[in-house]
matplotlib code that plots the C-alpha trace (Angstrom):
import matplotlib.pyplot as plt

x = [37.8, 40.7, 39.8, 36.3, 37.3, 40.0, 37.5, 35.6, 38.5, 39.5, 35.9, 36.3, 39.8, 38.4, 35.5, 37.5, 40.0, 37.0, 35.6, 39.0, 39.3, 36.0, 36.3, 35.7, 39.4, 39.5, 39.6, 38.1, 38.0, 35.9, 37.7, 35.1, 31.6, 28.9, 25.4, 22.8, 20.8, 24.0, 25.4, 22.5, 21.9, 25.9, 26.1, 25.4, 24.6, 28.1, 29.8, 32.8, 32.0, 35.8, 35.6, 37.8, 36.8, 36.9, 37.5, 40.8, 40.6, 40.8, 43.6, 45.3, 44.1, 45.5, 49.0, 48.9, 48.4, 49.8, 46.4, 43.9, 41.1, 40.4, 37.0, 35.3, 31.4, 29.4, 26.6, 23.1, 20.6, 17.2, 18.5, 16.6, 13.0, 12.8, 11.2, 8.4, 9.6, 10.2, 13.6, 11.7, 9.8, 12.1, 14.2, 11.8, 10.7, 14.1, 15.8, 11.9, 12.9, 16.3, 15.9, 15.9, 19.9, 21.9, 24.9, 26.1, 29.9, 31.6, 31.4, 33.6, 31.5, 28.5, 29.6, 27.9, 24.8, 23.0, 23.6, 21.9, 24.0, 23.1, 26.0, 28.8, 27.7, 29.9, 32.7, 35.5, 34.8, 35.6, 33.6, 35.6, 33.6, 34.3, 34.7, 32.7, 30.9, 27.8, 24.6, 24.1, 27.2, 26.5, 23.6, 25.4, 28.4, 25.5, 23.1, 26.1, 26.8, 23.4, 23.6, 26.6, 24.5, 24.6, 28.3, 30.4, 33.7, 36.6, 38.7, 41.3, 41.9, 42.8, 45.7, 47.1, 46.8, 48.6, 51.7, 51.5, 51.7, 54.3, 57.5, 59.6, 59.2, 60.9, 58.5, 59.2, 56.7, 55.8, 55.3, 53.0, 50.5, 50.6, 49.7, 46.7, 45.6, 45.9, 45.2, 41.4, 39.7, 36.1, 33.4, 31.4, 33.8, 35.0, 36.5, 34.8, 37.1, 37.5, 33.7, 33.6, 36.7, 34.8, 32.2, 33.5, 35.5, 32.3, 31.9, 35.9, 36.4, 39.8, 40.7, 45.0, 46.0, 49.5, 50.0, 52.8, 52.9, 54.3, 55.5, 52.7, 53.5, 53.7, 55.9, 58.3, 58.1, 62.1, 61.0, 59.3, 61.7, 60.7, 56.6, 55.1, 55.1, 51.2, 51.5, 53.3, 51.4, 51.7, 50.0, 48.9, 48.7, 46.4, 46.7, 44.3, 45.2, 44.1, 41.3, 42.2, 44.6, 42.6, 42.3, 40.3, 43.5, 43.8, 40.1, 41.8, 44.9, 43.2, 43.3, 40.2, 37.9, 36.9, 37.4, 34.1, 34.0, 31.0, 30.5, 29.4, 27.2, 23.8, 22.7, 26.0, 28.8, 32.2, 34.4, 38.1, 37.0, 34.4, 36.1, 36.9, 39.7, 39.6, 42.3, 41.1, 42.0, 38.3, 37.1, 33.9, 31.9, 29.8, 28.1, 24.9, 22.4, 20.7, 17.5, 15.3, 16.1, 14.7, 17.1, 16.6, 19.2, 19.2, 21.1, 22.4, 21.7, 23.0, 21.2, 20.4, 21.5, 19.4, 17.6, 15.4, 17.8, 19.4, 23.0, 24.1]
y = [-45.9, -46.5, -43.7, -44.5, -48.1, -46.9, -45.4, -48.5, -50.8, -48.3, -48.6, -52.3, -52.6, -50.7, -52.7, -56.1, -54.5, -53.3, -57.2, -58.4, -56.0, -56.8, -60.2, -61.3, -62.3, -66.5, -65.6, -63.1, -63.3, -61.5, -60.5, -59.2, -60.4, -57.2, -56.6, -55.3, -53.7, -52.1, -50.6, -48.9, -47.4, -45.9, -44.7, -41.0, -38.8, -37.6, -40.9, -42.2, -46.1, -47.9, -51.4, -53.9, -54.9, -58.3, -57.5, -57.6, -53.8, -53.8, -56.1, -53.2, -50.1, -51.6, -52.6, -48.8, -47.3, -50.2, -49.8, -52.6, -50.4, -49.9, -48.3, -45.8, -44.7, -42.0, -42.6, -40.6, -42.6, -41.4, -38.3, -39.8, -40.3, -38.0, -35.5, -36.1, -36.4, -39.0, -39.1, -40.6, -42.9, -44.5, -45.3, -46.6, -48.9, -50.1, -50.5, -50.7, -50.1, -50.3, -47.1, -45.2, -46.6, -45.7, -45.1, -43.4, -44.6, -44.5, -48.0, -49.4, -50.5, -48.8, -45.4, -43.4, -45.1, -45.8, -48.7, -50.1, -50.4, -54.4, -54.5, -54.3, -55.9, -59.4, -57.0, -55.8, -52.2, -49.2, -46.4, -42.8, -39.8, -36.2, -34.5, -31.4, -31.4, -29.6, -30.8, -28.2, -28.7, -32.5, -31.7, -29.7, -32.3, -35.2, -33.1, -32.7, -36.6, -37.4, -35.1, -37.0, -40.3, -41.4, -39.6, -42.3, -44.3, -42.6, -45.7, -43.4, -42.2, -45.2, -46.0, -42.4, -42.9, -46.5, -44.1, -41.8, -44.4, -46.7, -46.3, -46.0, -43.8, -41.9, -39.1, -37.1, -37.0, -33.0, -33.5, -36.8, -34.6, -31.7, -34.4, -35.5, -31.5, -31.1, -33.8, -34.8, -33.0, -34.0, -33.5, -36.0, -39.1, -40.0, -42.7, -43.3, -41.1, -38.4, -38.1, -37.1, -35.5, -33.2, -33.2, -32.2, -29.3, -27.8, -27.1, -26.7, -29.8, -30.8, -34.7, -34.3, -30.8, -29.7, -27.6, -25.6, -23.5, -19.8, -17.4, -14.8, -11.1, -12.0, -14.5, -12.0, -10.1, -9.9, -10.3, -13.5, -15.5, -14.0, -15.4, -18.1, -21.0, -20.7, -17.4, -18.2, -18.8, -20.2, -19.6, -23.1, -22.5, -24.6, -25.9, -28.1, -30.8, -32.2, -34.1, -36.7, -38.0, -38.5, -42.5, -44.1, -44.2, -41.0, -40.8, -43.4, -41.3, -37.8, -36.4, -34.9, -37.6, -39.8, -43.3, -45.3, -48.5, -50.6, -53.8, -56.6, -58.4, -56.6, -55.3, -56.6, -55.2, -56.5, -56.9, -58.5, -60.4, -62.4, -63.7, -67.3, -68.8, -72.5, -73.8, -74.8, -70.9, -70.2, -67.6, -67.8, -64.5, -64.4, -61.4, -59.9, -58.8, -55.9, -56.8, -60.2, -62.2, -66.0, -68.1, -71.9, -74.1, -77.6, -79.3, -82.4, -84.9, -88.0, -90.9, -93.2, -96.3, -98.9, -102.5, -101.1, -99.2, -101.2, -100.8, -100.9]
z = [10.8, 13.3, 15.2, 16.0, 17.0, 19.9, 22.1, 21.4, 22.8, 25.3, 26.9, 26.7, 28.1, 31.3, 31.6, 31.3, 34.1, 36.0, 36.1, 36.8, 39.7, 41.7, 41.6, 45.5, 47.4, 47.7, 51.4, 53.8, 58.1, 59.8, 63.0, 64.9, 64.4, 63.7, 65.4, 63.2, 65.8, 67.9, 64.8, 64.1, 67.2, 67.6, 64.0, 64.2, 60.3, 59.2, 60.5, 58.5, 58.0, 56.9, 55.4, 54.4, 51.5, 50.2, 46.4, 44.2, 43.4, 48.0, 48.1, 45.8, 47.8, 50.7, 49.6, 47.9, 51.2, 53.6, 55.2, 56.4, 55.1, 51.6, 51.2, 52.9, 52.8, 55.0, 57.3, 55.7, 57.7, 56.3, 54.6, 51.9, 52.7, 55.4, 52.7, 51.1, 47.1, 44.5, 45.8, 49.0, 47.4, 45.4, 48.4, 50.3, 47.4, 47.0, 50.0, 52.4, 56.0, 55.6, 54.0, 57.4, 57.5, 54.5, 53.4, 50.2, 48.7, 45.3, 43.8, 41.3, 38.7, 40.0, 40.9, 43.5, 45.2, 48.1, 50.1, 53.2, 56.3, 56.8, 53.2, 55.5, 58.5, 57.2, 57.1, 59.1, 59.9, 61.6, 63.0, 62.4, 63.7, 63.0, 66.3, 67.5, 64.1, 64.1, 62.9, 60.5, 59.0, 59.1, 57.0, 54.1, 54.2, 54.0, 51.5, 49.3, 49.4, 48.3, 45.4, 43.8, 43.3, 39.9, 39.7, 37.7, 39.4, 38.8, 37.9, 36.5, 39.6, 41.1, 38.9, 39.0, 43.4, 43.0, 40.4, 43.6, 46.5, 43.9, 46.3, 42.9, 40.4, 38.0, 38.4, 41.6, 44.3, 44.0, 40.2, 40.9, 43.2, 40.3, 38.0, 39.9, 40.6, 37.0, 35.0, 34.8, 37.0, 37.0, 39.7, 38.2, 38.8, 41.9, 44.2, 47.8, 50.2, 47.2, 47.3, 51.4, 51.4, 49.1, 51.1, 54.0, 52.6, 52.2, 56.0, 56.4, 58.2, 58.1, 57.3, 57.5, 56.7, 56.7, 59.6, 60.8, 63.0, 64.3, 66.8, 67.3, 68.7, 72.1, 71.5, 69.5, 72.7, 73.8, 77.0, 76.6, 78.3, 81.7, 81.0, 82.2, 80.0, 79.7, 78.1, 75.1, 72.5, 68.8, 66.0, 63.8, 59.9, 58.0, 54.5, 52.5, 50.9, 47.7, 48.4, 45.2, 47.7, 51.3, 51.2, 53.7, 55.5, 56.1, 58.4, 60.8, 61.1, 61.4, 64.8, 63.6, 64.0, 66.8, 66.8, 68.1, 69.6, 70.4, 71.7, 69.4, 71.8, 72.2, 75.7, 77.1, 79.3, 78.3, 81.7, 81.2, 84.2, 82.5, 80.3, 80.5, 78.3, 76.9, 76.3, 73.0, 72.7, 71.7, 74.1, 75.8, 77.2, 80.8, 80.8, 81.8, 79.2, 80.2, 77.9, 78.3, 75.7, 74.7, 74.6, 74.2, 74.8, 75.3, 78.1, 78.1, 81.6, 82.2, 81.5, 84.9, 83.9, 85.9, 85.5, 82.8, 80.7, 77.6, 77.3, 73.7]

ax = plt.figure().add_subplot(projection="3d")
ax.plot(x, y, z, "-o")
ax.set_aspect("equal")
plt.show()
């Protein structure tokens, strides 16, 4: 009898921590307001979308990794209804146009799904792009991210990172990556940055390898000193690293992807210039919109007193 009731309060223990841990943060400021509409149209399939997220289990990841981003989701767009399957018309019945703008992530509490892009748009974010990427290999990385939805949360995983990140521990740090490699290795449950790093090693896209590098022949050459500069050559080794360790992190630090930068005001053109400073230290913007857009305002005039005007 005691040994079907722990796996019983095991399962309940996680799901009580699991509550505890996406409970939304007391406060949350957005630092740059998000456009809808521009985000859409700079997004490319393949793009690396980094939030900060606004849960407890966030506040954790980013202490772990003394990161301001603590989740990480990829960019499918309509990966999902562009053939025509039940796969296609179930997202088109859930998420209705949106479904042309997806994103799939690893969810605590959910586990792999499909999320519209609007989610995240009341979030800080960042925009990491892989460079030089090609689009059939965006394709298989993207393909292979839509086939893990319905993969469970690996929220294992999280507290073997945060024994891993912990600056003290009795456990060395080689032993602590062995124990990730070899303890439960499941394809089936996964956190959000494990899930793409996956992906991505499907194509041989590096997120942060080790790398060292080597003399080659040439440069063995005795009479190597006497070459131009431009002629030696080294050879860079490349080593992949578990991907149960890429955090979200690790996409901002790669000098592998791109960093993209939009402007948060549609149709506008930011100059420093036109910028006008209160000194209320709110900043207002001048700028010229490119697109006609209705705007009402209403102005205030001064009131004419005269003869006929009461005066309270």
């Amino acid at each position: 009898m005691p040994v079907q009731i722990l796996p019983r309060l095991k399962n309940q223990l996680v799901s009580e921590c699991a509550k505890l841990l996406t409970k939304p943060l007391e406060e949350y400021i957005i630092r740059v307001p998000n456009d809808l509409e521009v985000l859409k149209s700079t997004l490319r399939k393949g793009d690396v979308l980094l939030v900060e997220g606004d849960q407890r289990i966030s506040q954790v990841i980013r202490y772990l990794t003394q990161s301001s981003w603590s989740h990480c989701a990829i960019y499918v767009g309509d990966a999902l209804v562009k053939n025509a399957n039940s796969e296609a018309a179930w997202a088109r019945a859930k998420f209705g146009n949106e479904a042309d703008h997806l994103l799939v992530e690893a969810i605590e509490g959910s586990g792999v799904i499909a999320s519209p892009l609007s989610k995240y748009t009341s979030h800080n974010i960042r925009i990491c792009r892989p460079e030089a990427l090609s689009r059939a290999d965006a394709e298989v990385v993207i393909e292979y991210a839509c086939s893990r939805i319905g993969d469970r949360y690996d929220l294992r995983h999280i507290l073997d990172l945060a024994r891993y990140f912990f600056p003290v521990s009795v456990v060395p740090r080689r032993w602590r990556s062995a124990a990730l490699t070899l303890g439960r290795d499941s394809e089936r449950a996964v956190i959000c940055s494990t899930m793409i790093a996956r992906g991505l090693a499907q194509v041989g896209y590096p997120i942060l390898p080790q790398v060292t590098s080597s003399a080659t022949e040439q440069d063995t050459n005795p009479l190597r000193r006497f070459m131009p500069r431009k002629w030696r050559r080294t050879r860079a080794h490349f080593r992949r690293r578990n991907p149960k360790l890429i955090t979200p992190r690790d996409f901002d630090l790669s000098p592998y992807f791109q960093i993209v930068k939009y402007s948060h005001i549609p149709g506008a053109h930011l100059h420093y210039r036109d910028i006008i400073w209160d000194d209320d230290e709110t900043v207002t913007v001048q700028v010229e919109v490119e697109v006609e857009l209705e705007v009402k305002q209403e102005q205030s005039l001064p009131v004419p007193i005269g003869p006929e005007t009461d005066v309270a």
